[in-house]
MOPAC internal coordinates of N, CA, C and O (Angstrom, degrees):
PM7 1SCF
backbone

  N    0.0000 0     0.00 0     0.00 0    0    0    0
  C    1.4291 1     0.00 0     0.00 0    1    0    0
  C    1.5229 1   111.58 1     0.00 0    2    1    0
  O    1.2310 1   114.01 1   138.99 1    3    2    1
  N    0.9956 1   128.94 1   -41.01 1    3    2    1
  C    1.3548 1   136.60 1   178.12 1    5    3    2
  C    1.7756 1   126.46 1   -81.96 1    6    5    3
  O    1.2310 1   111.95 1   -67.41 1    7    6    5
  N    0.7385 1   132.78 1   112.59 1    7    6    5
  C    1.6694 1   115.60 1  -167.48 1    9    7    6
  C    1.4597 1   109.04 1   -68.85 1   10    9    7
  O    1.2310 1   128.25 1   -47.24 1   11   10    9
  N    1.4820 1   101.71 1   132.76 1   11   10    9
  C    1.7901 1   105.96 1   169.60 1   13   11   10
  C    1.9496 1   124.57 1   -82.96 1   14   13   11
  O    1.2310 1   130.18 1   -47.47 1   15   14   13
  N    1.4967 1    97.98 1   132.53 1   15   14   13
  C    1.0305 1    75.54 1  -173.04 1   17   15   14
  C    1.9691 1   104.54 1  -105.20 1   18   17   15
  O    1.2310 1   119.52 1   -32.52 1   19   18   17
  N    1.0777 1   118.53 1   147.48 1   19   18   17
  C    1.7269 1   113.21 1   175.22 1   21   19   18
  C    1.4944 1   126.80 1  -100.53 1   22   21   19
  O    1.2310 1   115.03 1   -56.58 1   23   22   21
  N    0.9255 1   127.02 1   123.42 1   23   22   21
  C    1.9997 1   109.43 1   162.34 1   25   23   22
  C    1.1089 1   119.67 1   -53.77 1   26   25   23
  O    1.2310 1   137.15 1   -50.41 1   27   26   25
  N    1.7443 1    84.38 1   129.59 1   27   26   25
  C    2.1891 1    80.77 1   178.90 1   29   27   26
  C    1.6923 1    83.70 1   -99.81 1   30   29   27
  O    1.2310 1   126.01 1   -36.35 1   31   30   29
  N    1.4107 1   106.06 1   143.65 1   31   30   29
  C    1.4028 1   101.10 1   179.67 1   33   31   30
  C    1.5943 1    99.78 1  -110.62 1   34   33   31
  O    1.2310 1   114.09 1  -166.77 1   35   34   33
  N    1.3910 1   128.80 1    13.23 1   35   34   33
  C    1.4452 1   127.93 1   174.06 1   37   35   34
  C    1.7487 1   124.25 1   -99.09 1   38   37   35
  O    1.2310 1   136.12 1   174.65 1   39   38   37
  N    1.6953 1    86.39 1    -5.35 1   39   38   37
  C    1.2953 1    91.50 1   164.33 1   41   39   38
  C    1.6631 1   134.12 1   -94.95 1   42   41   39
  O    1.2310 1   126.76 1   -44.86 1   43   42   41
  N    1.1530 1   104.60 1   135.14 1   43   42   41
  C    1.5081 1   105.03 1  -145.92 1   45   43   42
  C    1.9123 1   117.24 1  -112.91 1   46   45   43
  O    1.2310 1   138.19 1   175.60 1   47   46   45
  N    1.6069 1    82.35 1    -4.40 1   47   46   45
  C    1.7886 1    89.09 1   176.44 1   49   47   46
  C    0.8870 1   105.77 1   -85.01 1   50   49   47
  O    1.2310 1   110.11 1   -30.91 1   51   50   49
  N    1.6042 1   136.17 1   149.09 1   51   50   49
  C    1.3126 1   151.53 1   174.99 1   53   51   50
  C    1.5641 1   117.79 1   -63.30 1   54   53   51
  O    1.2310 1    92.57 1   -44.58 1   55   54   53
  N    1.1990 1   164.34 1   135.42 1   55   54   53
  C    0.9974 1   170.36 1   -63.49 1   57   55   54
  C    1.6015 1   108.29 1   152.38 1   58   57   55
  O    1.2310 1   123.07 1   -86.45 1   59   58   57
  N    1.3120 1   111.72 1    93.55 1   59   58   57
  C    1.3684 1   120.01 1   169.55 1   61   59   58
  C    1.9170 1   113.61 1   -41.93 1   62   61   59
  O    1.2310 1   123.70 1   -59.65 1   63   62   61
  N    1.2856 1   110.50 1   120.35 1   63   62   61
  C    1.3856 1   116.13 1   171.71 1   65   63   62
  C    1.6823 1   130.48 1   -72.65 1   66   65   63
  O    1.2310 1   129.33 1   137.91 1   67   66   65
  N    1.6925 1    99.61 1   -42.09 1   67   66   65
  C    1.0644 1   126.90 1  -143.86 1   69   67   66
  C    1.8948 1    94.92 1  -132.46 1   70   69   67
  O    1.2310 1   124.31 1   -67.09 1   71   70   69
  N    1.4278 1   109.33 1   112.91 1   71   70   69
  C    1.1919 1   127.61 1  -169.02 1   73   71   70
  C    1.6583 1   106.78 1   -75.43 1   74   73   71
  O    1.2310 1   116.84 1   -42.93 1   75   74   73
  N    0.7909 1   123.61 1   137.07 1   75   74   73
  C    1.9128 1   141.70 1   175.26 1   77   75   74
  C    1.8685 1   105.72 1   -20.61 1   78   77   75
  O    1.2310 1   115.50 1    21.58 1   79   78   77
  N    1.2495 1   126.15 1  -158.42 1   79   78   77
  C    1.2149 1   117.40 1  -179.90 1   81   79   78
  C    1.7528 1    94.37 1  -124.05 1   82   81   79
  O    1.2310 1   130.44 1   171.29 1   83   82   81
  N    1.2806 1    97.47 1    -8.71 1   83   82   81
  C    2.1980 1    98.14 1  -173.73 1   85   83   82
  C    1.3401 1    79.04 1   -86.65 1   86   85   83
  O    1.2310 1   116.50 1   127.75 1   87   86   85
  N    1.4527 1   124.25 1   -52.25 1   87   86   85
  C    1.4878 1   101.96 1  -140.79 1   89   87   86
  C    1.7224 1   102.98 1   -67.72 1   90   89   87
  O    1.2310 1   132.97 1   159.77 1   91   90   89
  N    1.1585 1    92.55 1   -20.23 1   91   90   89
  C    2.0933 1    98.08 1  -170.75 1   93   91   90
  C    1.5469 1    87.90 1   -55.88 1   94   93   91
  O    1.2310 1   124.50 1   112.41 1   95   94   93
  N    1.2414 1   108.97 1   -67.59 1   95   94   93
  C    1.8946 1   120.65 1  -162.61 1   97   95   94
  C    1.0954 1   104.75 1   -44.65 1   98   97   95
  O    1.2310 1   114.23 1   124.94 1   99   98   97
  N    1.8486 1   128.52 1   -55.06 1   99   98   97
  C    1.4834 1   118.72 1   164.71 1  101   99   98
  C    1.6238 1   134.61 1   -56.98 1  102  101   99
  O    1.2310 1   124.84 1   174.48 1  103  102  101
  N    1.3473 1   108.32 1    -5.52 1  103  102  101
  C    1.3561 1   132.75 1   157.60 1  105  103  102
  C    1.3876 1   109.09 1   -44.10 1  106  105  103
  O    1.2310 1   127.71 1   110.78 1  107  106  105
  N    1.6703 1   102.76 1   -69.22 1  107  106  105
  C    1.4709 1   109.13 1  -149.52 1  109  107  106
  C    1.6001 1   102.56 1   -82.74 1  110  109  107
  O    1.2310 1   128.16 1   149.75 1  111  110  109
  N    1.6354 1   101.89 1   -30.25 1  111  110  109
  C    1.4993 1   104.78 1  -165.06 1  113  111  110
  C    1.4965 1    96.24 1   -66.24 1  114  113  111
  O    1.2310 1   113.37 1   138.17 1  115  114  113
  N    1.2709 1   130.15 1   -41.83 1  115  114  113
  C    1.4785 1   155.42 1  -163.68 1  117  115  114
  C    1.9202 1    90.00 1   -50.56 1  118  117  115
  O    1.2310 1   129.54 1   117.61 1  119  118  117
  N    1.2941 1    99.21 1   -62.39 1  119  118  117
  C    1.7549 1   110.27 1  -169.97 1  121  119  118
  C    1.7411 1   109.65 1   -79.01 1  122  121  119
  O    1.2310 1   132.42 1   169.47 1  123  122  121
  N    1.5741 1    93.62 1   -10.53 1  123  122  121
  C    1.7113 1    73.88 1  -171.60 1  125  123  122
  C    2.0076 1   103.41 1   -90.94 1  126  125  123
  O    1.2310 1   126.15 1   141.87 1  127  126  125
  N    1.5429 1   105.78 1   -38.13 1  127  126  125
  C    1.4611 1   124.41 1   171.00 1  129  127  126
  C    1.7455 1    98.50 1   -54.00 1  130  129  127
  O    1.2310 1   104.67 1   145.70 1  131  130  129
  N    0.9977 1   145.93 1   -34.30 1  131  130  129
  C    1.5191 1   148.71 1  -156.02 1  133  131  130
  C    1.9481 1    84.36 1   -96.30 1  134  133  131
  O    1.2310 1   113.13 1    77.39 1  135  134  133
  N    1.4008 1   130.60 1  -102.61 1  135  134  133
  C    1.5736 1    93.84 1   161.91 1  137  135  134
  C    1.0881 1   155.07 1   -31.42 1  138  137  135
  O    1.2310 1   113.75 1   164.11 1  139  138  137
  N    1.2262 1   129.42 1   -15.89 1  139  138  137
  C    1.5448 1   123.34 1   159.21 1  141  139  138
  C    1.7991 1   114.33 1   -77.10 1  142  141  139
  O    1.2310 1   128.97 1   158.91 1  143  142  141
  N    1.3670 1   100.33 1   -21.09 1  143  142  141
  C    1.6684 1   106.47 1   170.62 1  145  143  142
  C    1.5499 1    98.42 1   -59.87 1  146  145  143
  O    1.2310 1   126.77 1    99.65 1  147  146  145
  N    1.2571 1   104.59 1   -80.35 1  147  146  145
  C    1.5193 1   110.39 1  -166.06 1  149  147  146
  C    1.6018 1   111.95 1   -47.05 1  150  149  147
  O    1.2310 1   111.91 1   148.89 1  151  150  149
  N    1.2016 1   132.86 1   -31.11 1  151  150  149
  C    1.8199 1   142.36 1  -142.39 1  153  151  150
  C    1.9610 1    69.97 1   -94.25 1  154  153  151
  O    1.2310 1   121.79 1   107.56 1  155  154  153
  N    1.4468 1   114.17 1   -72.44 1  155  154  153
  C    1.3681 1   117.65 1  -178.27 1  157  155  154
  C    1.7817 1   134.36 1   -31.46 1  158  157  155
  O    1.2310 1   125.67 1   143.24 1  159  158  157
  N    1.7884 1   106.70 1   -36.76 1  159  158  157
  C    1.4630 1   127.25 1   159.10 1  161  159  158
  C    1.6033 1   115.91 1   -71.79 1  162  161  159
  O    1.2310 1   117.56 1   151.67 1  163  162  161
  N    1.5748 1   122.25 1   -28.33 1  163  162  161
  C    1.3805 1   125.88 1   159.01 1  165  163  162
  C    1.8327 1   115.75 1   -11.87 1  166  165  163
  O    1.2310 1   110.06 1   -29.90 1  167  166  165
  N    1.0097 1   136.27 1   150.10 1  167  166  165
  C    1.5461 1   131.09 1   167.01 1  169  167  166
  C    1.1749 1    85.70 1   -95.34 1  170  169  167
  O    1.2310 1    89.85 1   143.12 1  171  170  169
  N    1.5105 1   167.31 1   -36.88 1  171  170  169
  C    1.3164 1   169.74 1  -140.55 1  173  171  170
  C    1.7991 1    97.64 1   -91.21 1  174  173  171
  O    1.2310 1   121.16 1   132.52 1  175  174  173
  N    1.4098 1   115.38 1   -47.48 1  175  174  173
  C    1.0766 1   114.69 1  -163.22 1  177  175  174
  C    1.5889 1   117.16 1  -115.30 1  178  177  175
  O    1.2310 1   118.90 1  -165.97 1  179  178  177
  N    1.1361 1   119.71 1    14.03 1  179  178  177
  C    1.2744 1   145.79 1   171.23 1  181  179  178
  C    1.2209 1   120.12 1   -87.45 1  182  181  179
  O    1.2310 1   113.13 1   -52.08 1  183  182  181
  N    1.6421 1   130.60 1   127.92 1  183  182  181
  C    1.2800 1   121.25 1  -178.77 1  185  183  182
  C    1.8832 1   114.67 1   -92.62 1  186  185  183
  O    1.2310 1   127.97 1   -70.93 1  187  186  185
  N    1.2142 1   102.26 1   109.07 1  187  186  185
  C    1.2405 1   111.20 1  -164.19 1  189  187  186
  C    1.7760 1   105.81 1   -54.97 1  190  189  187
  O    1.2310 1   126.02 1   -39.46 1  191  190  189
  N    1.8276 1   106.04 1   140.54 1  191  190  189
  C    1.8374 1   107.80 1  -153.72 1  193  191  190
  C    1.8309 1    80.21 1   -88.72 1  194  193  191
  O    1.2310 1   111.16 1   147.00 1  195  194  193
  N    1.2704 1   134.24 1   -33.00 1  195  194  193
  C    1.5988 1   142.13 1  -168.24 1  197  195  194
  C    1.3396 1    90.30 1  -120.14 1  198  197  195
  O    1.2310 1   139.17 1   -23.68 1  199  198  197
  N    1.9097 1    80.44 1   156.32 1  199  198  197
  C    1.6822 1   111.27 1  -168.73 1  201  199  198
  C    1.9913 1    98.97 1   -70.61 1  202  201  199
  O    1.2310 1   110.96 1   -78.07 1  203  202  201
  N    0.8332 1   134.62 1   101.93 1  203  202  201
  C    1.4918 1   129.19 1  -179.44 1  205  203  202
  C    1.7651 1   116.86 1  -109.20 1  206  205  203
  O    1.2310 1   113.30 1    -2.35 1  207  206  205
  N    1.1196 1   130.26 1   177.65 1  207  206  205
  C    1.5288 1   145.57 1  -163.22 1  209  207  206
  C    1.9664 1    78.78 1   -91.63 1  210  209  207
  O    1.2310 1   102.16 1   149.17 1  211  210  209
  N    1.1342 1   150.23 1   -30.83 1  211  210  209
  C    1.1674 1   133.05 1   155.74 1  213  211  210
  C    1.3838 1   135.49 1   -75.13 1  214  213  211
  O    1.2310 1   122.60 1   162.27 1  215  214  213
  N    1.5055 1   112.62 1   -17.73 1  215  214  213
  C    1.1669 1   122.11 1   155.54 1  217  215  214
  C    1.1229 1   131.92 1   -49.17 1  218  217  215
  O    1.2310 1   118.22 1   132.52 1  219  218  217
  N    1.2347 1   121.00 1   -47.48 1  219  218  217
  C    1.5484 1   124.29 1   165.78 1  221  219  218
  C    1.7837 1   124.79 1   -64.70 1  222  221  219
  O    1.2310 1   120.96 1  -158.61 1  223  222  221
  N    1.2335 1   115.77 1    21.39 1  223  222  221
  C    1.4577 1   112.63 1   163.34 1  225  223  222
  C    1.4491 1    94.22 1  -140.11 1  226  225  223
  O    1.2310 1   110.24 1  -141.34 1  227  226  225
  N    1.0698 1   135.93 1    38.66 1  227  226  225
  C    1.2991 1   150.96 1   101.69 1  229  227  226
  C    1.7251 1    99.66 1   113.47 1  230  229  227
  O    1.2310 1   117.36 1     1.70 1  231  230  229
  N    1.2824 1   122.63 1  -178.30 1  231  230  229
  C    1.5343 1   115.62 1  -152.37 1  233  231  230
  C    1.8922 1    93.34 1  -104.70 1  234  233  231
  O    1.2310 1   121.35 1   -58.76 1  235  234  233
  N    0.8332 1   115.03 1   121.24 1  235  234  233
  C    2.0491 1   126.62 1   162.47 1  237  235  234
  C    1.1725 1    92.63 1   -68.04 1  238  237  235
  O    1.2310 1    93.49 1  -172.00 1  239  238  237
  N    1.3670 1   163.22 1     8.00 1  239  238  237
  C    1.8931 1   142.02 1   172.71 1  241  239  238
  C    1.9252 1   117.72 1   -42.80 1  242  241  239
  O    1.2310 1   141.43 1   -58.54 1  243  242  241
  N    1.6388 1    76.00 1   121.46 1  243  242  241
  C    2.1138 1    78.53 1   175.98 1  245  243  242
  C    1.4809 1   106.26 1   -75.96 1  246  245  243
  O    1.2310 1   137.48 1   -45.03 1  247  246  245
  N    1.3313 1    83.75 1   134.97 1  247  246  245
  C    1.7309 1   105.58 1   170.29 1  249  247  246
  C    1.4613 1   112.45 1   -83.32 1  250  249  247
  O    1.2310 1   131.12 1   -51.27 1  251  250  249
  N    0.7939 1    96.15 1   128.73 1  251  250  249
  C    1.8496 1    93.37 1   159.34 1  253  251  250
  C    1.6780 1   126.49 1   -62.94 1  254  253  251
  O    1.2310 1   114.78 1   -53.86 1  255  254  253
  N    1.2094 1   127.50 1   126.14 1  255  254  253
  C    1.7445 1   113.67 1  -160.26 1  257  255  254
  C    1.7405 1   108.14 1   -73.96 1  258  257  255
  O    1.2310 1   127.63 1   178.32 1  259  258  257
  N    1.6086 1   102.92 1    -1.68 1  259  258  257
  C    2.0439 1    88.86 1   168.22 1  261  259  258
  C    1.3075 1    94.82 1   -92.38 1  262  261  259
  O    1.2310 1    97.62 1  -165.93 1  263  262  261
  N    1.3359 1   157.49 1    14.07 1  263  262  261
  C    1.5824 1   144.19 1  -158.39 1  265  263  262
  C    2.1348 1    69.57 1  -125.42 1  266  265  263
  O    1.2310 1   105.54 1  -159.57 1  267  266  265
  N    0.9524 1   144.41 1    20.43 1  267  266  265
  C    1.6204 1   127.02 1   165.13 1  269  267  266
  C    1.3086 1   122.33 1   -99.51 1  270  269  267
  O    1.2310 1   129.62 1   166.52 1  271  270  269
  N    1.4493 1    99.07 1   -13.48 1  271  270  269
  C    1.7105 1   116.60 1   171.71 1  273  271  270
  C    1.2694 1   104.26 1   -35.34 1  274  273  271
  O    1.2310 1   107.37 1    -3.40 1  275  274  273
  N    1.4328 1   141.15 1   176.60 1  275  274  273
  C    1.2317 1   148.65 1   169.43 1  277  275  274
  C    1.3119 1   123.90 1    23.74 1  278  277  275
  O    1.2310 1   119.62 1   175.44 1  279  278  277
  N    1.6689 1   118.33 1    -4.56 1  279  278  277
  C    1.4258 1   116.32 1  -161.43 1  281  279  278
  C    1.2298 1   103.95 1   -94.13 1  282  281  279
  O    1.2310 1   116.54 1   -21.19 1  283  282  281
  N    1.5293 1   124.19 1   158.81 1  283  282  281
  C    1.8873 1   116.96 1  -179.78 1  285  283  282
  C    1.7794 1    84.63 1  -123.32 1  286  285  283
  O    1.2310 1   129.51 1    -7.08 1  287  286  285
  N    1.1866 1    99.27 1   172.92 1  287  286  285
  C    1.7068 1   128.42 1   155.52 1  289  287  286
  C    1.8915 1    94.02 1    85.83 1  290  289  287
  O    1.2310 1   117.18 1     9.53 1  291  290  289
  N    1.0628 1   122.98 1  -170.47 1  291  290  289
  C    0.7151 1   147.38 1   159.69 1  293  291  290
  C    1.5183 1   148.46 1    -0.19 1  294  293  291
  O    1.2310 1   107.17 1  -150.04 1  295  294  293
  N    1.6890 1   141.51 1    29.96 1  295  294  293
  C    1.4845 1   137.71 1  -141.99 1  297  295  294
  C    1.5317 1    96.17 1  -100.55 1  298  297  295
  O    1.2310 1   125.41 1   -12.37 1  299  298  297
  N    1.2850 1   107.21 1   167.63 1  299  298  297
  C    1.4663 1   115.77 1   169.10 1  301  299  298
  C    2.0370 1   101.99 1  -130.91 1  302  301  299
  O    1.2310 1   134.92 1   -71.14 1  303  302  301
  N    1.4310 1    88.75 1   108.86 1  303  302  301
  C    2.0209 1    80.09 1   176.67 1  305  303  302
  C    1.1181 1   119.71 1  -120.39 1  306  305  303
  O    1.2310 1   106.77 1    -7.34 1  307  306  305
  N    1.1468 1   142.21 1   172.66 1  307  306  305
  C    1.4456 1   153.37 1  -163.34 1  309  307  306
  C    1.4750 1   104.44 1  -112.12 1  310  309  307
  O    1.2310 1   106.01 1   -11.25 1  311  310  309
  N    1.1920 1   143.57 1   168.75 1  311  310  309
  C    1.5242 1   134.49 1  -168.05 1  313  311  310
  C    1.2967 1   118.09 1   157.70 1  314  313  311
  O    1.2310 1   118.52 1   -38.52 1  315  314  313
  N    1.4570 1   120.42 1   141.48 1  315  314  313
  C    1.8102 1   111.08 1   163.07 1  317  315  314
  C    1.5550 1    92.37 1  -112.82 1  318  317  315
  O    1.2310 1   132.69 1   -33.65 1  319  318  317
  N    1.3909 1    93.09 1   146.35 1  319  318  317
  C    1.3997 1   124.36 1  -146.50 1  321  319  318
  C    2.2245 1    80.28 1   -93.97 1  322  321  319
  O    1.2310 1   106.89 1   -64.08 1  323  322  321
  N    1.2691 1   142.00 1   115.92 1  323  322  321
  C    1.6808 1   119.65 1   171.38 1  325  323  322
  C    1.9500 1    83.26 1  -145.99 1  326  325  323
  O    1.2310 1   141.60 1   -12.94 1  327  326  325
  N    1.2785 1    75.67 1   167.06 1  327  326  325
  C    1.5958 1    97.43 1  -173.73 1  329  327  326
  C    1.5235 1    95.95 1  -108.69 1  330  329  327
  O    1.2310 1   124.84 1   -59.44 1  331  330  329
  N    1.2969 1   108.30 1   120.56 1  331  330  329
  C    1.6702 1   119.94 1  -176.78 1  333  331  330
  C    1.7048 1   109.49 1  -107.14 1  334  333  331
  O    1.2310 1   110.19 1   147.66 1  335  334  333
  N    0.9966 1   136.03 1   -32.34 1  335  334  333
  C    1.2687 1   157.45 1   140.83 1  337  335  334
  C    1.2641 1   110.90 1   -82.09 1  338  337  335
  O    1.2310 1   125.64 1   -30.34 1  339  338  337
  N    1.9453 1   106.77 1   149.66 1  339  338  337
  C    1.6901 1   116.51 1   165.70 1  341  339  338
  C    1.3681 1   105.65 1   -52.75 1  342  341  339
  O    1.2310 1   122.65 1   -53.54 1  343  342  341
  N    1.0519 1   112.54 1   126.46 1  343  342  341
  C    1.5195 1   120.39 1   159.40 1  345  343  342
  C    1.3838 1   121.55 1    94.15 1  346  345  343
  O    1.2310 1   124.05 1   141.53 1  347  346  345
  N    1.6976 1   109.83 1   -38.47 1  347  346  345
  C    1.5147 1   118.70 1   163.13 1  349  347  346
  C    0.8181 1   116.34 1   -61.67 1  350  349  347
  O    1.2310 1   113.89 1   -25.58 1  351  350  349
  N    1.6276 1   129.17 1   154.42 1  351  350  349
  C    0.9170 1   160.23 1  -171.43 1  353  351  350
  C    1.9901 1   107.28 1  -126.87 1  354  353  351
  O    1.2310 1   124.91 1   -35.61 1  355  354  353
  N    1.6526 1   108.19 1   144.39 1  355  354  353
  C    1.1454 1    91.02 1  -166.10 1  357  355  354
  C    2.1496 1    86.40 1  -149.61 1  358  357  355
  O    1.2310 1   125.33 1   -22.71 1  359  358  357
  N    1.1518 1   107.37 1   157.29 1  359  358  357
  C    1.2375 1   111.30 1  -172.68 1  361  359  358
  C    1.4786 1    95.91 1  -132.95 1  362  361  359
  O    1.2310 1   119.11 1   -64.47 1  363  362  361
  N    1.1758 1   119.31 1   115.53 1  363  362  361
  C    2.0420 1   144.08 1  -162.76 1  365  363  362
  C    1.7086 1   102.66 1  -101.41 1  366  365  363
  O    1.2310 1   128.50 1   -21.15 1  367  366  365
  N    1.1655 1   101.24 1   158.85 1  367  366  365
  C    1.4744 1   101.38 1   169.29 1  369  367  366
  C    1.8214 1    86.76 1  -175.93 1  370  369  367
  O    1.2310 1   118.03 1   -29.77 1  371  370  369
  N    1.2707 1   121.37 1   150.23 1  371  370  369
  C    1.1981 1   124.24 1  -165.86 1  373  371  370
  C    1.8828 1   113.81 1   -64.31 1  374  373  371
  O    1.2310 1   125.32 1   166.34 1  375  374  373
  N    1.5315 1   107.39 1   -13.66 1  375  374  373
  C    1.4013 1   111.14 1   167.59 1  377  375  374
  C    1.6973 1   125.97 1   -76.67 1  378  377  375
  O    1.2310 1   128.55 1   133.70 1  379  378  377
  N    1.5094 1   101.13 1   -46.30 1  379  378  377
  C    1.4399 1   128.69 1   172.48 1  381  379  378
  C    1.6190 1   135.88 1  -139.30 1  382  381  379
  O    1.2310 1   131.89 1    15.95 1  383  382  381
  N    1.6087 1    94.65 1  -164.05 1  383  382  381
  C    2.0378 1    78.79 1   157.44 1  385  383  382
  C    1.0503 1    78.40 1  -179.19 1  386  385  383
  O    1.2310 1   126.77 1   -30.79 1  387  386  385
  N    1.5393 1   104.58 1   149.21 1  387  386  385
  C    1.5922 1   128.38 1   174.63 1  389  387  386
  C    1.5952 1   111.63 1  -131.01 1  390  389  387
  O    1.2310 1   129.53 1   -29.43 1  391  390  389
  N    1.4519 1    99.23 1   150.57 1  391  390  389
  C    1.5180 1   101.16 1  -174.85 1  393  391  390
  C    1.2119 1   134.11 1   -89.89 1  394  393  391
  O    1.2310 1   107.76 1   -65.85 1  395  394  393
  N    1.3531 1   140.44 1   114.15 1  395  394  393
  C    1.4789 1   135.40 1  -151.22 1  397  395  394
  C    1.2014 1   110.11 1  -127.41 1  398  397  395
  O    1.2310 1   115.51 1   -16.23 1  399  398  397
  N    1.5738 1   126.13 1   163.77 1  399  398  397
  C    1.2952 1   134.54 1  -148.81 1  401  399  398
  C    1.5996 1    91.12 1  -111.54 1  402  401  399
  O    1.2310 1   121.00 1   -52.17 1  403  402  401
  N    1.1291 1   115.69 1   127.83 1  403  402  401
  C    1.8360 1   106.07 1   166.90 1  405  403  402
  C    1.5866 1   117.68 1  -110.22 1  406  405  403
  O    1.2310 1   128.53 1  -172.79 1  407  406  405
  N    1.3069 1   101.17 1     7.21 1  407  406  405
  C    2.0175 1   101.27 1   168.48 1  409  407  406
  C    1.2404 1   124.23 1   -59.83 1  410  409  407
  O    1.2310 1   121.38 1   172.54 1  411  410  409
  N    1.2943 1   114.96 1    -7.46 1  411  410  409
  C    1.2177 1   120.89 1   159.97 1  413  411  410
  C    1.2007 1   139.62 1  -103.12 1  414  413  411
  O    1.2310 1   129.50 1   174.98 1  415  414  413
  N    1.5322 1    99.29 1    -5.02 1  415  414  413
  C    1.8669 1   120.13 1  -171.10 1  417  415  414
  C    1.3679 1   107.32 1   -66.90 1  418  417  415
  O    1.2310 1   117.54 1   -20.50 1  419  418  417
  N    1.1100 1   122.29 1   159.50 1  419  418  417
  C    1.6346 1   142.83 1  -174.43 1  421  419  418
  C    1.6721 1    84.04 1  -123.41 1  422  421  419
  O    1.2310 1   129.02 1   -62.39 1  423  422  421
  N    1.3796 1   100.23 1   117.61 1  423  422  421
  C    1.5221 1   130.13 1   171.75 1  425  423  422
  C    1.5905 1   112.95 1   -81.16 1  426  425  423
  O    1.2310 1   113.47 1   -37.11 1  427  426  425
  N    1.3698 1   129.95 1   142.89 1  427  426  425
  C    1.5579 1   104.41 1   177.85 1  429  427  426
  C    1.9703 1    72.04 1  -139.13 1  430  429  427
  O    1.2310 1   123.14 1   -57.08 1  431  430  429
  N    1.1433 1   111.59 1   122.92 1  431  430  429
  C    1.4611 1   114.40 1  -176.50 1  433  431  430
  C    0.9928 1   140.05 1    46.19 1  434  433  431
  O    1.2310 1   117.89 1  -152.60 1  435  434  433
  N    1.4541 1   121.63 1    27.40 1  435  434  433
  C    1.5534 1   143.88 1  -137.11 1  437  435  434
  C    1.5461 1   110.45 1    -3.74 1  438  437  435
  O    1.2310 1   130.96 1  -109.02 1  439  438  437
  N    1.9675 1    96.46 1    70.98 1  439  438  437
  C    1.3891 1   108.43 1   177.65 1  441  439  438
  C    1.6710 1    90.45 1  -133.33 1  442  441  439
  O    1.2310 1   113.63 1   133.92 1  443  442  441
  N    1.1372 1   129.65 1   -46.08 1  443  442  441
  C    1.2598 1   131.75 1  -146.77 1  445  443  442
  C    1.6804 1    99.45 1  -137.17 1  446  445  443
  O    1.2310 1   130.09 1   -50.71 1  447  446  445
  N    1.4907 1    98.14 1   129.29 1  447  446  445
  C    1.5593 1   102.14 1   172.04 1  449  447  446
  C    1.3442 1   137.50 1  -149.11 1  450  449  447
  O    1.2310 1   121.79 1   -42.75 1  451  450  449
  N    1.0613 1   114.17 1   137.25 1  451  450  449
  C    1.5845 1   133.54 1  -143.22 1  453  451  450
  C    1.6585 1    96.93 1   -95.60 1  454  453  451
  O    1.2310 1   120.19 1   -63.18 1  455  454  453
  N    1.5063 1   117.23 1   116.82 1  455  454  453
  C    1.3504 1   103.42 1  -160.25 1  457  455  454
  C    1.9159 1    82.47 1  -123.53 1  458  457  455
  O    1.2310 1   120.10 1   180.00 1  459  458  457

């Protein structure tokens, strides 16, 4: 049931370890678009098309972080959190990225953070 795999020990070319620098980036972009699909199909995060019994505690929809320009109150966005500068901190999304303060963040396994 499982496929076997064998050593060929007559093969003698070296074997790249370490994948290109696009293919990494299409990696991440690959995994981050593949969660925002699914996070986006959510009923939580979906903007409901009819008035429904969930409608009334109002719609969670991810913003994209270039649609935050000019906007006030309230967004919910999706993002990898990387440090682009010493010390900065920067929050990405495939449109933009803006820079955010985490001295105030609530850490949950220094995986996830509550800003």
């Amino acid at each position: 049931m499982f496929p076997c795999y064998y050593f060929d020990s007559s093969y003698t070319d070296s074997l790249p370890i370490h994948g290109e620098a696009l293919a990494k980036a299409a990696l991440y972009r690959d995994r981050f678009l593949l969660l925002h699909r699914r996070l986006s199909f959510d009923q939580h995060f979906s903007k409901p098309a009819f008035d429904s019994e969930n409608s009334h505690f109002g719609s969670c929809e991810i913003s994209p972080i270039q649609s935050l320009v000019g906007q006030t109150g309230r967004r919910w966005v999706m993002g990898v959190i990387s440090q682009l500068k010493d010390g900065h901190y920067y929050l990405e999304d495939l449109t933009a990225s803006v820079e955010i303060n985490l001295s105030d963040a609530i850490s949950f396994y220094n995986l996830i953070f509550l800003i």
